[in-house]
Residue frames as qw, qx, qy, qz and C-alpha x, y, z in Angstrom:
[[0.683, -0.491, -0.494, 0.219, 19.76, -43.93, -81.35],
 [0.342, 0.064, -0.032, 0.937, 22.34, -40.85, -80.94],
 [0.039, 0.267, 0.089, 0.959, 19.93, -38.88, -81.58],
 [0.490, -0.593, -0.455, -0.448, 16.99, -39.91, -80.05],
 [0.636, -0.425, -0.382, 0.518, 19.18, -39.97, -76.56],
 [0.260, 0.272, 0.085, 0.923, 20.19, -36.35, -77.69],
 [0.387, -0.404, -0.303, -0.771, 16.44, -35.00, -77.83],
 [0.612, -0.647, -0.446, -0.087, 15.32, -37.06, -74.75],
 [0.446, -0.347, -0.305, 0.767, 18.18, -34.80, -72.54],
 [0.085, -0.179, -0.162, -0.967, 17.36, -31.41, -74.49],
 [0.597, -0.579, -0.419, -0.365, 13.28, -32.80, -72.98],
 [0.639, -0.554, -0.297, 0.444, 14.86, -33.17, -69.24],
 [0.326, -0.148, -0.085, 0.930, 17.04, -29.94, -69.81],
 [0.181, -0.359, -0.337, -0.851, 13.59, -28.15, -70.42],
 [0.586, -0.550, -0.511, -0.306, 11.67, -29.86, -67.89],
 [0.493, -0.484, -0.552, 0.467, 14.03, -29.30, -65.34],
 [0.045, 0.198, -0.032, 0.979, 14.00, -25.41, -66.10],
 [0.428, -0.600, -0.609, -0.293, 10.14, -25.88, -65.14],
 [0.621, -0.218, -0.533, 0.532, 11.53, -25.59, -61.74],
 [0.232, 0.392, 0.256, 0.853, 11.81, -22.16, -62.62],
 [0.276, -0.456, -0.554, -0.640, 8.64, -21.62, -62.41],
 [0.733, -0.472, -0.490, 0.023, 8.40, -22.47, -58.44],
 [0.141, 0.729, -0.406, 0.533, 9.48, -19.68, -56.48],
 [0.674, -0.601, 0.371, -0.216, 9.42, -21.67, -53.37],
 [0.800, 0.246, -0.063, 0.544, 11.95, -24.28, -55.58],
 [0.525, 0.550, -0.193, 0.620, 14.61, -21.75, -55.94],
 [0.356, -0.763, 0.316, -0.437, 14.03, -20.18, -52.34],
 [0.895, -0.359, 0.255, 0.074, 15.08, -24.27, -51.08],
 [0.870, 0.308, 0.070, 0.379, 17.87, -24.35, -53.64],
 [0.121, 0.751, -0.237, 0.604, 19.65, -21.21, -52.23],
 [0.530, -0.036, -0.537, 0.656, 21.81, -21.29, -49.28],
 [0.218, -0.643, -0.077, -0.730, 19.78, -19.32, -46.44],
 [0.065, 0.201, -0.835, 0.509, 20.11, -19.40, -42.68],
 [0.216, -0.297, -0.928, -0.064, 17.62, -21.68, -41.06],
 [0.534, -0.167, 0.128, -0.819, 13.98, -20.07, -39.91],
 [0.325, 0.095, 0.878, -0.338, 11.50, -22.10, -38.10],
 [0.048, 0.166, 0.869, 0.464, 8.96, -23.78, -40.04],
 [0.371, -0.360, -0.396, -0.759, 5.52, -22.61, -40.80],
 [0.081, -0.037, -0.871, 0.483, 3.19, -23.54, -37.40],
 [0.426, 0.415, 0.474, -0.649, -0.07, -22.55, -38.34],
 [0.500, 0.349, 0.636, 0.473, -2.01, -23.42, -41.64],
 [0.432, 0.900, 0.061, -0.003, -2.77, -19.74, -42.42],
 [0.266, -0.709, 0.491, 0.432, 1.17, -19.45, -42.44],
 [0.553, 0.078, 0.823, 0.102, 1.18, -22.83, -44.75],
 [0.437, 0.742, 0.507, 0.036, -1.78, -21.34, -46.90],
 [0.081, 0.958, -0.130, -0.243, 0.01, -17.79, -47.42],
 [0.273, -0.583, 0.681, 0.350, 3.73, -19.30, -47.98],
 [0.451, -0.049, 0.890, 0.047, 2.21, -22.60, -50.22],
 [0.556, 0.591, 0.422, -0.404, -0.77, -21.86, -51.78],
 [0.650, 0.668, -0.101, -0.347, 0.05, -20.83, -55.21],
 [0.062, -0.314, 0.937, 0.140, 3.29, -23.18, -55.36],
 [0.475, 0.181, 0.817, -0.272, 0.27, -26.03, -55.09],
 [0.567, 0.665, 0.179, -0.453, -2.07, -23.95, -57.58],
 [0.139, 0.733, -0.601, -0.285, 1.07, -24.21, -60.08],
 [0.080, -0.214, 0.957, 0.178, 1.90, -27.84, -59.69],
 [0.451, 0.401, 0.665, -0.440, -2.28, -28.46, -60.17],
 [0.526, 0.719, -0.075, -0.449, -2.56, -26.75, -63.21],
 [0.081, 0.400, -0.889, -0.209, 0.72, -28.97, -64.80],
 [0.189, 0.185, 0.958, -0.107, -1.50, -32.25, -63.44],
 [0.387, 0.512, 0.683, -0.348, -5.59, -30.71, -64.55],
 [0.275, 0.263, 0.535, 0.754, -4.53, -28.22, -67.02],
 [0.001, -0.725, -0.308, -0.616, -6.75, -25.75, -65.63],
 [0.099, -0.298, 0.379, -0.870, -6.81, -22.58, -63.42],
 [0.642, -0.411, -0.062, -0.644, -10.43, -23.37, -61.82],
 [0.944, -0.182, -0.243, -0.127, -10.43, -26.96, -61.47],
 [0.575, 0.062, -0.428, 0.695, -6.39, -26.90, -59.88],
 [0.302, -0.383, 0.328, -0.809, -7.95, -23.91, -57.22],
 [0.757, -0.276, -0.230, -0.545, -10.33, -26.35, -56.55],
 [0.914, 0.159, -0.352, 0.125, -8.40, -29.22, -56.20],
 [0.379, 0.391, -0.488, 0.682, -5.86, -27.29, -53.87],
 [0.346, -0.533, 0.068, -0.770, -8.51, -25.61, -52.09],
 [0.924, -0.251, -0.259, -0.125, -10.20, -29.21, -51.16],
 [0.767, 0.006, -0.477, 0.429, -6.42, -30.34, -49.97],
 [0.166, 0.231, -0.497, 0.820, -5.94, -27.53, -47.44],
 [0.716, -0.267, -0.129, -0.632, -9.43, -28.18, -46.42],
 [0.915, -0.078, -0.394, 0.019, -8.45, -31.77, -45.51],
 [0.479, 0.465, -0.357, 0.653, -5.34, -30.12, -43.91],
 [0.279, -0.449, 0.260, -0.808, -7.46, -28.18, -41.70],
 [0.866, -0.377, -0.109, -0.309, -9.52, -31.40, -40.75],
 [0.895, -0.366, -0.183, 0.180, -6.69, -33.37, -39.66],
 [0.196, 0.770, -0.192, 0.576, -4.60, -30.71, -38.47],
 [0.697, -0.636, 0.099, -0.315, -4.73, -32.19, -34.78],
 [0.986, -0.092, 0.127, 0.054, -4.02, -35.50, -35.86],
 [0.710, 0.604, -0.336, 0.133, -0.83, -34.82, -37.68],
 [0.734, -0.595, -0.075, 0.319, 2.61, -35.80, -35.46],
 [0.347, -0.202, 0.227, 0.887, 5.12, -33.36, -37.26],
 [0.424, 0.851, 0.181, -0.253, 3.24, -30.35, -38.87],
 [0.068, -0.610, 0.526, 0.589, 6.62, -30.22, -41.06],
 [0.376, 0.070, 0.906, 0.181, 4.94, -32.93, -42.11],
 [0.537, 0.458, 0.698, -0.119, 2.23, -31.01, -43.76],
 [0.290, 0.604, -0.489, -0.559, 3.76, -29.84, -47.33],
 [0.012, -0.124, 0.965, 0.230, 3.72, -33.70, -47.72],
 [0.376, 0.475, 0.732, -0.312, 0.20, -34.18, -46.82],
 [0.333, 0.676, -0.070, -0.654, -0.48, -31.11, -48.93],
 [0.265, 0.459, -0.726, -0.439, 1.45, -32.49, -52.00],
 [0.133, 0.033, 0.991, -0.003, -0.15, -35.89, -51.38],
 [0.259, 0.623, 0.691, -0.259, -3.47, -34.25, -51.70],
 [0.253, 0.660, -0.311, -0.635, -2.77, -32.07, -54.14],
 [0.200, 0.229, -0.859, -0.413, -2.05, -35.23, -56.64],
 [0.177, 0.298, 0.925, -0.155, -4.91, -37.68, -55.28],
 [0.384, 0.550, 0.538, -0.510, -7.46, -34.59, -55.68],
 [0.259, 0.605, -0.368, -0.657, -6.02, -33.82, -59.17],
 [0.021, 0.071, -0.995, -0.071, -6.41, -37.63, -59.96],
 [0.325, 0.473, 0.681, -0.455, -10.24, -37.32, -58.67],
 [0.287, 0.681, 0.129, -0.661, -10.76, -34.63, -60.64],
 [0.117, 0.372, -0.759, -0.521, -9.30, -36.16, -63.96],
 [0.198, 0.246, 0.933, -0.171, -11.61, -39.47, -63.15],
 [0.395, 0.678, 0.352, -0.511, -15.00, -37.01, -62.83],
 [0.128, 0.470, -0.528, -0.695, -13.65, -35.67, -66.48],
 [0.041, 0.087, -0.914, -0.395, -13.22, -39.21, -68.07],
 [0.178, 0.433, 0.882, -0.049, -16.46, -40.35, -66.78],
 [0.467, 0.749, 0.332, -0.333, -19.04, -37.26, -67.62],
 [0.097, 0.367, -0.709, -0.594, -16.72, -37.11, -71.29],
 [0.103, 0.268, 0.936, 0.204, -18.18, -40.86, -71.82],
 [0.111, 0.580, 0.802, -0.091, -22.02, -38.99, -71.84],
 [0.357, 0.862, 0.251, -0.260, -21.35, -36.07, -73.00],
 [0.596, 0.730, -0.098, 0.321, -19.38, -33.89, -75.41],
 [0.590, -0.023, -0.186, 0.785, -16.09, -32.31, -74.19],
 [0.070, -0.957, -0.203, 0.195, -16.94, -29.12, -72.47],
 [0.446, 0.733, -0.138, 0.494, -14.32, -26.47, -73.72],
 [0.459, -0.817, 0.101, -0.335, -13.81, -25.33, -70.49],
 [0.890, -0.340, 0.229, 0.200, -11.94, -28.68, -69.04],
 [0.815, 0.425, -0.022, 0.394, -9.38, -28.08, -72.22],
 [0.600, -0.296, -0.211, 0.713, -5.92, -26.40, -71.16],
 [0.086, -0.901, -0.355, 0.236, -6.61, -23.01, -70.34],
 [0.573, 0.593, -0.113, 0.555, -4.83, -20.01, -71.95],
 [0.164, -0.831, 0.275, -0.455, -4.46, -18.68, -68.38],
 [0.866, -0.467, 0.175, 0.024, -2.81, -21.59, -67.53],
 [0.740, 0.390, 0.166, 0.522, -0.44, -21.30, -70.39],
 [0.134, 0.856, -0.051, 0.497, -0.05, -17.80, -69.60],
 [0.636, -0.731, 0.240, 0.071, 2.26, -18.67, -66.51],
 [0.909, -0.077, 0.350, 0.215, 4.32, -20.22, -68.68],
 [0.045, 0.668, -0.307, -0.676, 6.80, -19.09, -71.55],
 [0.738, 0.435, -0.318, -0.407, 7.09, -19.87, -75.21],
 [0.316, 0.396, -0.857, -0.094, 10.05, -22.37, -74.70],
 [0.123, -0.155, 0.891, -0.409, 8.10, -24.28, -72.03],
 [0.565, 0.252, -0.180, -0.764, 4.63, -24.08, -74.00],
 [0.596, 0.289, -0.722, -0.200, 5.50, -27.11, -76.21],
 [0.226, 0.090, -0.915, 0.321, 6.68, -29.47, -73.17],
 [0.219, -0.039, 0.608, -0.762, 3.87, -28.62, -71.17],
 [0.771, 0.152, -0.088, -0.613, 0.91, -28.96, -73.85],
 [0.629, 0.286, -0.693, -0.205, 3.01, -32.25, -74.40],
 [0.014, -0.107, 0.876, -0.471, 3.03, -33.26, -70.95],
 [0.640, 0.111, 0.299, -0.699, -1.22, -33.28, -71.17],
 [0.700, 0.424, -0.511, -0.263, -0.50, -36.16, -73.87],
 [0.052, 0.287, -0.872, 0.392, 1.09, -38.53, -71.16],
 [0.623, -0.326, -0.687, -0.185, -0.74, -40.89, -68.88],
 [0.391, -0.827, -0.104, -0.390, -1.77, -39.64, -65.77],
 [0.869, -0.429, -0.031, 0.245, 0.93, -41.17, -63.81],
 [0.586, -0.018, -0.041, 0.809, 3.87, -40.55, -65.67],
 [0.023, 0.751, -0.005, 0.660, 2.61, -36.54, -65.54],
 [0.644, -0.750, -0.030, -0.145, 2.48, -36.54, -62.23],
 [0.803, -0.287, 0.136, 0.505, 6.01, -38.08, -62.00],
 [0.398, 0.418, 0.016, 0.816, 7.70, -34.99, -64.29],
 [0.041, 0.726, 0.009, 0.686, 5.89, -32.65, -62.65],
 [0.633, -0.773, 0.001, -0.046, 6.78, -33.66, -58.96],
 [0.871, 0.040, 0.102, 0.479, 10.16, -34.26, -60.62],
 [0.457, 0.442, 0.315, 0.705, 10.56, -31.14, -62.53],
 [0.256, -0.772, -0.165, -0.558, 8.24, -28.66, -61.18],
 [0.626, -0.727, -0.094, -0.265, 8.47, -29.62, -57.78],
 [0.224, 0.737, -0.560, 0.305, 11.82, -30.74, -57.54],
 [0.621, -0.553, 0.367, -0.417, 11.75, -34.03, -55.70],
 [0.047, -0.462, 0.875, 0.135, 13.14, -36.78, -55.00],
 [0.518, -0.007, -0.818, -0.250, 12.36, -40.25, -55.86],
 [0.231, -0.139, -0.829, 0.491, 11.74, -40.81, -52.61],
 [0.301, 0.398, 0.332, -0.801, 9.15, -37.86, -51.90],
 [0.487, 0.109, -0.468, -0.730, 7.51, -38.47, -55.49],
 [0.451, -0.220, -0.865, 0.001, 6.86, -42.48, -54.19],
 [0.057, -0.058, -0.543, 0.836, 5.75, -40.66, -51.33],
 [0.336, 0.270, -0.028, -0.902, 3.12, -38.53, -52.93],
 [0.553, 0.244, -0.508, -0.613, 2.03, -40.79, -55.45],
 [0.845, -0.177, 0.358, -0.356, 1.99, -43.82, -53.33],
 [0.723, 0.607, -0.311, -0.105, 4.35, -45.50, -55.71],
 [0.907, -0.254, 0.090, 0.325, 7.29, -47.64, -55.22],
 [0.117, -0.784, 0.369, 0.485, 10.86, -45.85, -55.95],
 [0.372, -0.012, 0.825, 0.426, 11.31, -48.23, -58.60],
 [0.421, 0.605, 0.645, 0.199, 8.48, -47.59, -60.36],
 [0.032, 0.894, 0.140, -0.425, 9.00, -43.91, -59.89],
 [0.463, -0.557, 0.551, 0.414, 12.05, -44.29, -61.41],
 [0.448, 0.118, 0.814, 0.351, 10.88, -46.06, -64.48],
 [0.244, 0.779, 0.563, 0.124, 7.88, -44.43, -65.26],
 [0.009, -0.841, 0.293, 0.455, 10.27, -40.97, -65.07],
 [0.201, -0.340, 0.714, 0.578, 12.46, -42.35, -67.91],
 [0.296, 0.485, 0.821, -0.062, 9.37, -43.88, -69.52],
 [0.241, 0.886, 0.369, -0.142, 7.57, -40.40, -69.90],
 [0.256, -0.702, 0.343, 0.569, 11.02, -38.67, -70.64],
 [0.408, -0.006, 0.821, 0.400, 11.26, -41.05, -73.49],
 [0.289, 0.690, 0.658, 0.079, 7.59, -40.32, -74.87],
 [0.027, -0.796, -0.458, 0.395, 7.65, -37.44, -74.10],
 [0.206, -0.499, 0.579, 0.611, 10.36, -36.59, -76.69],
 [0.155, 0.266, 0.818, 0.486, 8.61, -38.68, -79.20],
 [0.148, 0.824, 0.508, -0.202, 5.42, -36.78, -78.78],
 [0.028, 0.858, -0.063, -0.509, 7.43, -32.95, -79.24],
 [0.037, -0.407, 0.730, 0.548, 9.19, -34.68, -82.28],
 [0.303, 0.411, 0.860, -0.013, 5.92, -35.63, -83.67],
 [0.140, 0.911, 0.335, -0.196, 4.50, -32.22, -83.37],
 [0.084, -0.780, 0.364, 0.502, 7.45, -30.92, -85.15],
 [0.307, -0.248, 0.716, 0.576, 7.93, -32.81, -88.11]]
């Protein structure tokens, strides 16, 4: 039991380095004097865009289909771009449509899989791996092993750096469940990398 509590922190002390990975993380996690907030979506698109492309690829596992999948959400962005009543509000929209369209897009998979073969393409790209380093390789192919939910919950956890509160947000989830289904996938997600290693 020792150990298996051991290995599931050494899995959180890797995923949360993910974070890393998110230069607009580490620009919110640094003390900097306040600036007014983006006010237009090409400001949004220029400052956001590849932060999104990043947390897409974690959730489709590819470069194309996570452009796509972003592209579509600042598309929506732009349609209801009137309607919104706090534009600070849209990084949430974004991030909310960033997961729903990466959800679509997982669906379309499962279903044209059932009738045909597996296209190579859909499989995790090496130029999606190639953002990544060696130590974070492992966790990441292992995060494609998960159930679509709990991935989403590490990587708005890990990658994106949010709270419980903003992940139920995104994901439409209850904080409780967020909550669970993080420890859940933490759990697996250890048993999976200590699968592929023995």
């Amino acid at each position: 039991m020792a150990e298996q509590v051991g290995s599931e922190s050494e899995v959180e002390r890797t995923l949360g380095t993910l974070a890393t990975l998110n230069p607009a993380y580490a620009l919110d996690h640094e003390p900097q004097p306040p600036e007014p907030p983006p006010i237009t979506i090409d400001d949004l698109y220029r400052s956001h865009r590849m932060q999104m492309v990043r947390m897409a690829i974690l959730l489709v596992d590819d470069m194309a289909s996570a452009e796509d999948v972003v592209q579509e959400a600042f598309a929506g962005l732009y349609r209801n771009w009137g309607g919104l009543r706090d534009r600070n509000a849209a990084i949430g929209y974004l991030r909310t449509a960033v997961v729903n369209g990466s959800r679509s897009m997982l669906r379309r998979r499962r279903t044209a899989r059932a009738y045909v073969p597996p296209d190579p393409g859909t499989a995790r790209s090496a130029e999606s791996l190639a953002l990544l380093s060696t130590e974070h390789q492992a966790v990441v192919s292992a995060l494609g092993d998960l159930a679509p939910r709990q991935r989403e919950v590490l990587v708005l956890r890990y990658y994106g750096g949010l709270s419980e509160a903003e992940i139920a947000e995104a994901t439409g989830l209850s904080k409780g469940t967020v909550k669970s289904t993080a420890s859940r996938a933490v759990a697996k997600l250890g048993d999976i990398m200590r699968s592929t290693h023995s």
